[in-house]
N, C-alpha and C positions, 0 to 999 in steps of 0.2 A: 383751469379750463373746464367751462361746463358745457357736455352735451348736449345734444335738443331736445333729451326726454327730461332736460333739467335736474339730471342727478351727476353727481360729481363726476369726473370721468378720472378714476382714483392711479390708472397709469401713466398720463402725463401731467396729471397737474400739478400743484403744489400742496396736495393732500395726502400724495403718493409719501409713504414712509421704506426707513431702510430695517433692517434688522435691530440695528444700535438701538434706533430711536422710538423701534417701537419698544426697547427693553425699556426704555426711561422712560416711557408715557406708563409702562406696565409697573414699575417702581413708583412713581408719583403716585397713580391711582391706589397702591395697598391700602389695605385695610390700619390703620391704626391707631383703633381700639383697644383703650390697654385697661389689661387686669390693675383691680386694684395695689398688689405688690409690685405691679412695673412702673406704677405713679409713684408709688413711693422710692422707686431707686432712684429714678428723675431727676425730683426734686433734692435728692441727696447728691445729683454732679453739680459741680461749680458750674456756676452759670457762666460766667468772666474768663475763668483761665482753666477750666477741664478738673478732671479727677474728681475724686471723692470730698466733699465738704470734711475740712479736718471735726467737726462737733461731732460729725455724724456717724465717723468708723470706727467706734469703739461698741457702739449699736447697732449699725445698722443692719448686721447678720441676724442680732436677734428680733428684731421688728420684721426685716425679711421673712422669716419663718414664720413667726405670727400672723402675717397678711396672707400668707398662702395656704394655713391651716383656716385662716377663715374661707378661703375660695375652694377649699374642699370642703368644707364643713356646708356650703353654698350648693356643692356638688351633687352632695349628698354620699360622696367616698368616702369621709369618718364622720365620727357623732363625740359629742364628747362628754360624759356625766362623769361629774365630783372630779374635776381634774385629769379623768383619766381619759388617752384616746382612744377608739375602738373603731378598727376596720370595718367599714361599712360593705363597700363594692371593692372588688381588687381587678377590676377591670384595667387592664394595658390604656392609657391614657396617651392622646397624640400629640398635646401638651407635654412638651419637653421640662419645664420646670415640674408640675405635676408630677410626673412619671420619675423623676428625681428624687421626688419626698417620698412618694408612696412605695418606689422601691423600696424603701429602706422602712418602711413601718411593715411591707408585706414579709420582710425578712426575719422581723421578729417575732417568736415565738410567742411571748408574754406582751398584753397591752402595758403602754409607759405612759406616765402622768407627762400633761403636754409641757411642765416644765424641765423635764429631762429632755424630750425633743428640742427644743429650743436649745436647750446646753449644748446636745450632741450637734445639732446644725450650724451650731455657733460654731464650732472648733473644724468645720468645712464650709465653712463663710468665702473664703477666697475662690472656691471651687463653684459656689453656687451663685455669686457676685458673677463672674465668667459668662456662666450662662445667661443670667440675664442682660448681660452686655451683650452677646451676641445675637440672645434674640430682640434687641432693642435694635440693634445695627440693621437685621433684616427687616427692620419695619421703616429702618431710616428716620428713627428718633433719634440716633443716638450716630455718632461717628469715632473710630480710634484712630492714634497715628501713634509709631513706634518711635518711641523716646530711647533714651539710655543714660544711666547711672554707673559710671565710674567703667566704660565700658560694658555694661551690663544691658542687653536688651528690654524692655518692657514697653507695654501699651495701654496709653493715655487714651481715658475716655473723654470725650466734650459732647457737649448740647449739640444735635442737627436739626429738629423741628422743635425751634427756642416759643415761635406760637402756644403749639399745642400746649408745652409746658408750662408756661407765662399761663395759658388759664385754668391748667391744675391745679397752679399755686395761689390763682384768685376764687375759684370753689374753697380750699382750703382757706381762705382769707377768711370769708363770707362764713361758713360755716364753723370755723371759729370765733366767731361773733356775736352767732345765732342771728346774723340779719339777715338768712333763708332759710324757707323748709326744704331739709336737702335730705336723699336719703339715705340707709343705715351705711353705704362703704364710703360713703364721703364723711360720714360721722365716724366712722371706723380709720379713717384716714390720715382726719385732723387728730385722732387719738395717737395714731404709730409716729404720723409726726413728731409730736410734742416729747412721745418718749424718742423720740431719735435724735433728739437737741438740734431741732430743726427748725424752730418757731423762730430763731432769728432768719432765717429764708424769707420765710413768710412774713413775719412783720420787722423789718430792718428799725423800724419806732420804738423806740422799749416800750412808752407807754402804754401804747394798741397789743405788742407783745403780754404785756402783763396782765391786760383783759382778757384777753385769747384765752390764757392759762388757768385764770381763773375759770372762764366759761368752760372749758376743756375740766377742767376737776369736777363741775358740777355734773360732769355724763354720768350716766350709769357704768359701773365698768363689766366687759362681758366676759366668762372663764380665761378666755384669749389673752386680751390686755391681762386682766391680773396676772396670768402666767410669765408673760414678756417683761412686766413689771417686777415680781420673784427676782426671775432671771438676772437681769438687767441688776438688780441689787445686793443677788451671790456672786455675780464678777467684781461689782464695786469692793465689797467685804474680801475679798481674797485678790483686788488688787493692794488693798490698804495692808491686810496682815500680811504680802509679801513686803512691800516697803516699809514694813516697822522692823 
């Protein structure tokens, strides 16, 4: 019903909202813009049937860490010369991932080479995977539902905004191709990718895949990646020497 000053008359008409539904218009409308570490966990859910891409969870703690030392590094809360981190601001951060890593660098006495950060974060991978699940669920990217193994409780993540995702993984397409100028966290993106054994997501073709990889070698690589790269290849080495 509209009044005769021609503005809604928002008590009886059908504009009039209840509590519920203004929650849901309030949830639809969020904001969700995601840090480049939240793209990266993303695209690391099964798109099809939920959970962690099996290629990608033997890495993806330690790319994790590396994308989010790049967003502080962005910040301007550490710096990093000759491999080694150095507390920049130790400002309380409201950024709950954030405020996660940087606990724990304000904690330490001595600065550590960012490839020991990486290790350490690695072996609290499952703790720091959680949180970005759950701030992906408050943005309603991301939904869980409680499964169970052998009576055992646990929660399954799946894709909720399969869009948004769908064209992370086409920047990422593109950008491993070089068929855009795109800029340095989308380039830093297609990088954590590739180390995440994630380029089958992105190009399901082998052939298109092998270009990717190609063009993805010819980057420069920045302290970050080298470090995650180390890393990623001291777990290989000491997974091999325990199975000999």
């Amino acid at each position: 019903m509209i009044n005769f000053l021609g503005t809604p008359n928002f008590r009886h008409s059908e504009l009039s909202y209840g509590i519920n539904e203004l929650k849901i218009i309030k949830s639809t409308n969020m904001d969700k813009s995601l840090k480049l570490s939240e793209k990266l966990f993303c695209l690391a859910v099964n798109p099809k049937n939920g959970g962690i891409l099996l290629n990608a969870s033997a890495t993806l703690s330690m790319t994790l860490t590396g994308s989010v030392f790049v967003e502080l590094l962005n910040k301007g809360l550490v710096s990093i010369e000759k491999g080694v981190v150095h507390l920049v601001n130790s400002t309380v951060q409201n950024d709950e991932i954030h405020e996660f890593f940087l606990n724990r660098i304000r904690l330490r006495s001595k600065d550590r080479k960012m490839r020991n950060w990486i290790s350490y974060f690695n072996v609290r991978g499952r703790k720091i995977q959680k949180l970005f699940i759950r701030n992906l669920v408050r943005k309603n990217v991301l939904r869980t539902e409680e499964k169970r193994i052998l009576f055992i409780p646990y929660e399954k993540v799946y894709l909720m905004d399969r869009e948004l995702v769908e064209n992370i993984r086409k920047d990422v397409e593109n950008a491993s191709l070089g068929k855009i100028t795109t800029n340095d966290d989308t380039l830093i993106l297609s990088l954590m990718v590739s180390k995440t054994n994630l380029l089958s997501r992105i190009f399901p073709d082998r052939a298109r895949r092998k270009e990717a990889a190609r063009n993805l070698k010819n980057l420069p690589e920045t302290e970050i990646s080298k470090a995650v790269q180390e890393a990623i290849q001291l777990m290989q080495a000491a997974v091999f020497v325990a199975a000999t």
